[in-house]
Steps between C-alpha positions, in 0.01 A plus 500: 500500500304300712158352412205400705370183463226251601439144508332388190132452554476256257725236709418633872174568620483866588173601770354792398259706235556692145168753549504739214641829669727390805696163370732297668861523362540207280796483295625290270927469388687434192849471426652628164739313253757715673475429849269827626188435666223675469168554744156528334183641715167329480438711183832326353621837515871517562601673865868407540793351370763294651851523278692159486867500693709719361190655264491842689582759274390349148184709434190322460194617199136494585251521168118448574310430232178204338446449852843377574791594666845441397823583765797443259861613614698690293740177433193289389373789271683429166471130535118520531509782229661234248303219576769315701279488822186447526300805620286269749784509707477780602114589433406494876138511475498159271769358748267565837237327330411221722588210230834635499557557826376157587735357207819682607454461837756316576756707244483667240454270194661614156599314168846606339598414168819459364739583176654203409609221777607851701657213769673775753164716457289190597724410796485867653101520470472128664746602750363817628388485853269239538370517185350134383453415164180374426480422136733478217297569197697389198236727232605794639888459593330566837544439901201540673609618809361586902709720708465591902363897489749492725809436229325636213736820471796223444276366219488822344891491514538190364276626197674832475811678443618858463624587162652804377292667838191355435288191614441248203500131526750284579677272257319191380144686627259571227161572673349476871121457548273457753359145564076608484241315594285378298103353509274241352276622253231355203175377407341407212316214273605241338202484260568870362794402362388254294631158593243238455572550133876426540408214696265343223801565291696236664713733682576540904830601572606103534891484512559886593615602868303797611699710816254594746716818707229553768397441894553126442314221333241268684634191331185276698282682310253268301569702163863510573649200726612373138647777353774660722856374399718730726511726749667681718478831729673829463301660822573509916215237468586169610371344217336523153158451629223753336322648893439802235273306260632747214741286334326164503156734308803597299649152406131365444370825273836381290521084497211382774376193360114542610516153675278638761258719291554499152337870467823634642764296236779763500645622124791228445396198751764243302801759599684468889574732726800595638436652853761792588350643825641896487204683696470358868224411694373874555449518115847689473826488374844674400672586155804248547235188621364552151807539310668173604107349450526574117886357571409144622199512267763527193735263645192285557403504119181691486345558219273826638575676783234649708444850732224636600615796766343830592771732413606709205814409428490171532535218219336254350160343366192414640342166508329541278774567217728219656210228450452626171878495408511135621204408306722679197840344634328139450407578173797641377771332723789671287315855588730722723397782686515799196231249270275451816495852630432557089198279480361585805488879418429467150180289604337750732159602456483873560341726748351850556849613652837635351827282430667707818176321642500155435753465263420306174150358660324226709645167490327271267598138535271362223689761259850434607504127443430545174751812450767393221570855418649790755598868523903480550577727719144472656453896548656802324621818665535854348634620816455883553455790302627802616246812558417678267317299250515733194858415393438116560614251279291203415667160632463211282609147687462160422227228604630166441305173459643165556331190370538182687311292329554283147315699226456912439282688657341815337417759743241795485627782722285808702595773753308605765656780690378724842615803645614543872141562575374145371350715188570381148841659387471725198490347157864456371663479825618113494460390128634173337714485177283207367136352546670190453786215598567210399740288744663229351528142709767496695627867405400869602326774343502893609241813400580836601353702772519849524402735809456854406477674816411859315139416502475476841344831512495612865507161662815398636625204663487116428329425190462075426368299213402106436628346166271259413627220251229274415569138261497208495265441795676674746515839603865679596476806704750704561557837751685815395556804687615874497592744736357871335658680806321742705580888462894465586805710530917480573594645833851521562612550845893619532674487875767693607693459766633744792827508297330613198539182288273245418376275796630187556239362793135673456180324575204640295157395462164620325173386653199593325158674674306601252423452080617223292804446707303440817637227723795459313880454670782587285852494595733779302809299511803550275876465500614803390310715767225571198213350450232479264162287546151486297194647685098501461404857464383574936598609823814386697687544801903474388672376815863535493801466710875555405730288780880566531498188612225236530664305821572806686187774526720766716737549174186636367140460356344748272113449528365730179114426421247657264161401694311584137612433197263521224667319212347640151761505248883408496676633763858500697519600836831545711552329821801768642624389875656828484160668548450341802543650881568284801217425731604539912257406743607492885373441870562702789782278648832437405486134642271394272541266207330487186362147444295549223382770242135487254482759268257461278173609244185402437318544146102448534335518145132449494462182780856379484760580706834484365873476794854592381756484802847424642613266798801625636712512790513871522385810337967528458555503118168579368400766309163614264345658236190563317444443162235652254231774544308538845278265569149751596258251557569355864577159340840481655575470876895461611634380837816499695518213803807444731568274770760562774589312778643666836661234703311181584219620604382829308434594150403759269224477234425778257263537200479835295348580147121499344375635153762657282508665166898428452664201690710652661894602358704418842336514842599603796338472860650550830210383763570660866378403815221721500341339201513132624242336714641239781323161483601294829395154376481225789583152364301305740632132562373244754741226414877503512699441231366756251539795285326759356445719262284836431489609104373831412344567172460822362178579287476816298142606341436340163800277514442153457871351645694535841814347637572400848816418671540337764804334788418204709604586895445294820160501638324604696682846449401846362620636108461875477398581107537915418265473208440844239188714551492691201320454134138344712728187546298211697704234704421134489644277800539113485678305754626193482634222749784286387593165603859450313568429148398212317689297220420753197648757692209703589348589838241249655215733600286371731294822628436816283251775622411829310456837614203534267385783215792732466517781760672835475733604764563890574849661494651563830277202689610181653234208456491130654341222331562158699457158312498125595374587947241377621193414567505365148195367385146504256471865329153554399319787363601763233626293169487144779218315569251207392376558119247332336511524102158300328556159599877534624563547871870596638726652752682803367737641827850448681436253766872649621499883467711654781408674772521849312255304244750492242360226219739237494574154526752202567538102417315279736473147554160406499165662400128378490184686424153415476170602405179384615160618402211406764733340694611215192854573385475514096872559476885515653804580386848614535476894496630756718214731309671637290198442244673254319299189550125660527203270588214430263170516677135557417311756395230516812557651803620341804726521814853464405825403749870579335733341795863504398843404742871562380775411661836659443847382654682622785796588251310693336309696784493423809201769536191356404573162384140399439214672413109392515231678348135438445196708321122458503236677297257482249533446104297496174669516117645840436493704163840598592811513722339550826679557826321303786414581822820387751688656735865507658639685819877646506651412861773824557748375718775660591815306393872500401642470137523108668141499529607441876325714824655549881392157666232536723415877423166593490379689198188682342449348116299732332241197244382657182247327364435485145296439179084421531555565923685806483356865651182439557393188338706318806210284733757280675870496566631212731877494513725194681838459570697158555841423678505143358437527143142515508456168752332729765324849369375597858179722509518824253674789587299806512528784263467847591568813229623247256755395731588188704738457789747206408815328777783417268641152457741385714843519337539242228138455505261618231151628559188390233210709421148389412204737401126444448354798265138533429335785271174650559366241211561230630841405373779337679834526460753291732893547467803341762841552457770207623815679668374874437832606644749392801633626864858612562 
């Protein structure tokens, strides 16, 4: 399988527009764990998949589902399913996310820990390809490790083996994950906290080390040039400079000294700072940067280590805590981390929020310096009771005081306990053995809790409660939670294999659409080809597959789904490969080779859409069945796709399928030559050296996903596609020009045009559709144009669409536009206008001029290597997205695919002018032609029935085109194009 692939916009510049209905192709890549690469549209919508070297035949899982789509092959499945991987590997929509593509984009960029010193298994991941390690983090037993997409299928060797005919890891590997990003995040004041009063007190943080983990420290900062004692930089930034700003607001909320205005005197201004620099200079940063930050800062001797960083799973404190801990820390230097993280939470003042919420409370600095007493552990769990609640037992556990200080403390206790609505929980449901405790110095004291979740009533979920132990002036607050589970029941899922006996290899997954189980993923996984997992009372889709043999799909695949499950009470269902029938789809000719097969589903319930599919090599080996009642209410739409190719130059594309009531137990389709259509796609090329390509996608009504294949030929050259007719399918076209491969092993892309909105093509008919000819210039009109929205002013069109008008776009080399308005330029920048740099103006009305010139290399195009364009008219503040009044004109010259005409030849160009001019609205049209690039323009030619009478260049020479287009308002328009196309 072979994908298509463009030059990532992010790190090229790509000419051209994204209007809403006709879009340029944009694509993004990733490369899996294993090797495979995948291609993601400008929707992040998968299209194609490229298997790693020797990959071919393992079949490949598609699950769409929370907006995101995962591509998992069948010898990933079971290490994801037990936790061994981690799922963002292969969770393509998170991994096309800009900040990840811009973090691996020079390799991908995972962290593996170890069991034990696992020497040999260290060697073989450090060793594979050109894998580089990064980062040995000694908390985790971990390598932090980048590896060339190019070599990251040997990675994936080096982390697994085969065992007993089945993927797992490989000795001395205990878990893979992804390296994220991570962000800067925080705000908030130092006064709320209390701190003034710990400062009266005598106490701020002198003698205590606080680790800053940040963008960097400004260590010339007036409330901070004394109080850094170390640094250093875990970032591709050359230094451990704050240019973010975050860190340094960071450093001075926690131990600023308020030497330049005592009003902003951070929380413990006697403490240092220790400046670990793990988010860059873009406010960003990865897992393993932050991993070997908390390392130094513990080698370092820090008392408090601080994180503040946008992202769930990350660890750590805020400033906010970490000043307050080294304002504790001083007072209590004997105080390790389990009495500070007690005194801190027992301190908290409380809030109008749940402990799942904010935990214990607010942070109350004045309170904790003065805490000699703490909850030990700080928080107690009931964990889960099972649905239903009417059998329940009560669940008594212990809350245990410790007393720090020298003499007893006598403590007067209260519950207050809410629902998972933030309502009062019913009387009874958290109650305390005793009203009282009294803690003895230096010694611990316990008083029953008890959650009885029976008198719940018909609330389910998380219920919390606040102990509050008041004595001794102080206050000790503790959090306790319970999970009263949501209606629930056992469904136990058996597999059978084609031999009858329990399955071995099966991959099965419930995703939730609708009740209390909405959203929710859950793998069926068990050893014995039986299992059994706990679910919310809803509606599912159970996704299965039973493999013969995970590494090799054309031993066999058994695709069984049940596209609505409504799970009400406990249930088993049977997953039987025997009940399955082969599925056999073929193309009229016997030369042709299957290089890819999509079946798939789609689930939509209410305005989610939900994808189950396979990747595979080949339609050989697979077989289906449905599972469950009918489905009657047009929720469910299934689809077959298939790619052939037919030598080098030809291939076949077929979609089939729409709404079903019962996916579909086998399939078989043999398509003929009468029920194909016959695409002739010209892959236009005016430089040498390149290659093409010409992907079809297939788009069925209602469905929400296509694939497209695709095979890279010489160019310029022709690709015949034979693309299905039936089932209303609609065919999308994108072309793309390729200029070799580049170091991660994908194609540089350095021109991509679209055919546009999906067309249909009739049975039986031959169509051409030429790309990348010229005359290649401005498009204007329809979705293109000038648009003014309020105070924003913008260019929204292709500056390069080809001379069929395809939408489209390549790199250039240089690009400046311009706006004036009554003749004083208010703005310039570096856009092609593609409306993403608008210009602000004002609100009046007034005579506007948007100039722009690009300039595009000679490697790239020879055709067209520059393009001018310039538009005048008049503009007040819109109440909306307004298109304004310009104008283009489409030059039709005959050319080859080479964008090349006989020298000398004298030919009638039919002009088309467009936009505000067009029809009727035209007043002027005066058209020019150059032989010198545009030196000498020569008098216009004249234009008679839309048509002009043109000489050829000379051979080797190019010819220029420059236009003057006024509309009957007033309006001008001007356009030239540099090199519109050559002599031979």
């Amino acid at each position: 399988m072979t994908s298509p692939a463009q030059a990532d916009p992010d790190s090229t510049h790509t000419a051209g527009t994204s209007a809403d209905e006709v879009r340029v192709p944009v694509r993004h890549h990733v490369t899996l764990l294993t090797g495979d690469r995948v291609t993601l549209d400008s929707s992040g919508r998968p299209i194609a998949f490229d298997p790693a070297k020797g990959r071919e035949r393992i079949p490949v899982r598609t699950v769409q589902r929370d907006g995101h789509i995962h591509v998992v092959p069948a010898d990933a499945q079971r290490l994801i399913a037990d936790g061994t991987l981690d799922q963002r590997l292969f969770d393509v929509t998170e991994l096309s996310k800009k900040a990840n593509r811009t973090a691996q984009r020079h390799g991908l960029k995972v962290i593996v820990a170890y069991k034990g010193a696992a020497g040999a298994a260290k060697a073989e991941v450090r060793e594979a390809g050109g894998t580089k390690l990064r980062r040995t983090l000694k908390t985790l037993n971990a390598d932090a490790v980048q590896t060339p997409k190019r070599d990251a299928a040997e990675l994936w060797r080096a982390l697994t083996a085969e065992r007993d005919g089945a993927r797992t890891t490989a000795a001395g590997i205990s878990r893979v994950w992804l390296d994220g990003v991570r962000k800067a995040s925080l705000d908030k004041s130092v006064q709320q906290i209390g701190a003034p009063k710990a400062w009266e007190a005598g106490y701020d943080g002198k003698g205590v080390k606080i680790a800053v983990l940040d963008t960097g420290v400004d260590a010339t900062h007036p409330d901070l040039k004394e109080q850094v004692v170390g640094a250093k930089n875990f970032t591709p930034s050359p230094d451990t400079k704050d240019r973010v700003g975050h860190g340094t607001h960071v450093a001075s909320i926690a131990a600023g000294t308020g030497a330049k205005n005592a009003a902003y005197k951070g929380v413990a201004p006697g403490a240092k700072i220790l400046n670990g620099k793990v988010l860059g200079d873009t406010g960003g940063g990865d897992d393993s940067g932050i991993i070997a930050g908390i390392d130094w800062a513990a080698a370092e001797g820090a008392d408090v280590v601080n994180l503040s960083l946008g992202a769930p799973d990350t660890p750590g404190v805020d400033p906010l805590e970490a000043a307050v801990a080294a304002l504790l820390k001083q007072q209590h230097p004997d105080w390790k981390q389990p009495e500070l993280k007690g005194a801190l939470t027992a301190s908290t003042k409380g809030g109008k929020y749940t402990a799942f919420q904010q935990g214990s409370g607010r942070i109350a600095v004045d309170k904790a310096i003065e805490q000699t007493v703490i909850a030990d552990p700080v928080s107690v769990s009931f964990g889960t009771q099972l649905w239903p609640h009417t059998d329940d037992k009560p669940v008594t556990k212990k809350v245990t005081y410790r007393n720090l200080g020298k003499e007893e403390v006598t403590l007067d206790l209260t519950a207050e306990s809410l629902d998972p609505k933030g309502n009062p929980a019913p009387d009874g449901f958290f109650t305390l053995g005793a009203k009282k405790v009294t803690v003895p110095a230096g010694g611990t004291a316990s008083v029953d809790l008890t959650a009885d979740t029976r008198l719940g009533g018909a609330v389910d979920g998380a219920y919390s409660a606040y102990i509050v132990a008041n004595g001794g002036g102080q206050s000790v607050r503790t959090a306790a939670a319970v999970d009263r589970e949501v209606e629930s029941y056992d469904l136990t899922v058996k597999h059978i294999g084609r031999d009858g006996q329990a399955a071995k290899h099966y991959s099965t997954v419930l995703v939730g659409i609708s009740g209390l189980g909405e959203e929710q993923f859950i793998p069926v996984r068990g050893d014995s080809g039986t299992a059994t997992v706990r679910v919310p009372k809803g509606g599912y889709v159970l996704d299965a597959g039973v493999i013969v043999d995970p590494e090799d799909i054309t031993k066999g695949v058994d695709w069984i789904a049940q596209p609505k499950l409504d799970v009400t009470k406990d249930a088993t269902l049977t997953v039987d490969a025997r009940t399955a029938e082969p599925v056999d789809i073929s193309v009229p000719s016997s030369a042709a080779k299957s290089v890819f097969a999509s079946p798939s589903f789609e689930v939509t319930a209410g305005t989610a859409g939900y994808g189950f599919g396979w990747w595979l090599d080949s339609y050989t080996g697979l077989r289906t069945a449905h599972l469950g009642p009918q489905v009657t209410d047009g929720s469910v739409l299934q689809k077959w796709e298939g790619h052939w190719t037919k030598g080098e130059k030809a291939q076949y594309s077929t979609v089939a399928g729409g709404v079903v009531k019962k996916l579909a137990t086998g399939y078989t389709r043999e398509y003929k030559e009468a029920d194909l259509a016959t695409v002739k796609a010209g892959l236009g090329a005016s430089s040498s050296g390149k290659q093409a390509t010409a992907t079809a996608f297939g788009r069925l009504p209602g469905s929400f996903s296509a694939t497209g294949f695709s095979a890279p030929q010489k160019a310029p050259s022709t690709r015949t596609l034979y693309v299905s007719t039936d089932d209303k399918v609609k065919w999308s076209l994108e072309y793309e020009q390729r200029a070799g491969v580049g170091d991660d092993g994908w194609p540089i892309v350095d021109a991509s045009y679209t055919l546009g909105k999906p067309q249909a093509f009739a049975a039986g008919k031959t169509y051409t559709k030429t790309f990348n000819t010229a005359v290649i210039g401005p498009r204007v009109g329809g979705d293109y144009g000038v648009v003014r929205d309020g105070d924003k002013l913008t260019g929204r069109l292709p500056l390069f669409a080809d001379g069929k008008t395809h939408a489209g776009g390549s790199l250039y080399t240089a690009v400046k536009t311009t706006l004036t308005r009554d003749g004083t330029q208010i703005g310039t920048n570096d856009d092609p206008l593609t409306g993403g740099k608008p210009f602000t103006v004002p609100a009046g009305d007034a005579e506007y001029k948007l100039s722009t010139s690009v300039k595009r290399s000679v490697a790239v195009s020879a055709a067209s290597t520059r393009v001018d364009a310039s538009w005048t008219f008049r503009s007040k503040k819109t109440a909306t997205a307004t298109k304004l009044p310009v104008s283009g004109v489409h030059v039709g010259a005959a050319v080859g695919l080479d964008s090349r005409a006989p020298a000398g030849a004298k030919q009638s160009v039919p002009l088309k002018v467009t936009g505000a001019a067009a029809g009727a609205n035209l007043k002027s049209l005066h058209f020019y032609v150059s032989y010198d690039y545009g030196q000498h323009w020569g008098d216009p030619l004249k234009v008679t029935g839309g048509k002009v009478e043109i000489k050829n260049p000379e051979k080797g020479k190019a010819i220029s085109f420059h236009a003057k287009i006024t509309d009957k308002k007033g309006n001008k328009s001007t356009i030239s194009i540099y090199n519109a196309y050559y002599g031979k």
